[in-house]
C-alpha positions as CSV (number, residue, x, y, z in Angstrom):
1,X,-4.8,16.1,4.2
2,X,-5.9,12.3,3.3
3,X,-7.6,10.2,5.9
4,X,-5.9,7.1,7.0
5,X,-7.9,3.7,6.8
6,X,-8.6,2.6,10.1
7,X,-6.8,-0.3,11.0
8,X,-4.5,-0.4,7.6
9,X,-0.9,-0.6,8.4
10,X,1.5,0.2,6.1
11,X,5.2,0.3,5.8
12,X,5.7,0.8,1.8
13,X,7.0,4.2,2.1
14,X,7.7,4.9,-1.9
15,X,3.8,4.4,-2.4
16,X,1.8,7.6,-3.1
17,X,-0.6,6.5,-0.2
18,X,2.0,6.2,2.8
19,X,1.6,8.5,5.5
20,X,4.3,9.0,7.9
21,X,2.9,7.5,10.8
22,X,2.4,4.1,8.7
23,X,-1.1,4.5,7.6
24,X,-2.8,3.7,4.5
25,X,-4.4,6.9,2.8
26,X,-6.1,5.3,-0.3
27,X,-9.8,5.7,-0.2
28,X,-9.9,1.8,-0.5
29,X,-7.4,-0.9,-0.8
30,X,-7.4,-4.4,-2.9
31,X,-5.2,-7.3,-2.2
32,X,-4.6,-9.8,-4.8
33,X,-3.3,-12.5,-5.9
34,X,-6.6,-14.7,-6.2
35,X,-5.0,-18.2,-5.6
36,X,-2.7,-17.4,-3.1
37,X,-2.1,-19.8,-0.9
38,X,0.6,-17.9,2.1
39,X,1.0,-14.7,3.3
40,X,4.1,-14.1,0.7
41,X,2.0,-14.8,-1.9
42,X,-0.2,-11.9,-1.7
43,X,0.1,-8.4,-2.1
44,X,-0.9,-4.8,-2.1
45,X,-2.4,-3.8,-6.1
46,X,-3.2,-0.3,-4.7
47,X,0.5,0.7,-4.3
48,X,1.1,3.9,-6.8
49,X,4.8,4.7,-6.6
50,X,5.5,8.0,-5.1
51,X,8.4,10.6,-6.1
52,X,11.2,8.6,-4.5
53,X,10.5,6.1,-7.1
54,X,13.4,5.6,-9.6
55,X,13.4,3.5,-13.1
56,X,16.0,0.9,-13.6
């Protein structure tokens, strides 16, 4: 079993890293974009899409 990051919340349930209880199990986590300037702007660039991922 994967340990959760303490404090990491996380609601992306197609990424490889979700747990069920809405933790983060990545090892570590970076957050881009560099010049963003509100909370919209930024995002999660450790999401990995999971199974329940489909192409378009």
């Amino acid at each position: 079993m994967k340990q959760e990051i303490k404090g990491i919340s996380c609601e992306v349930k197609n990424c490889i890293h979700h747990d069920m209880s809405n933790c983060c199990t990545a090892g570590s986590i970076k957050v881009g974009s560099t010049n963003a300037k509100s909370m919209s702007e930024t995002n999660c660039e450790t999401f990995e899409c999971n199974d329940c991922c489909t192409n378009s």
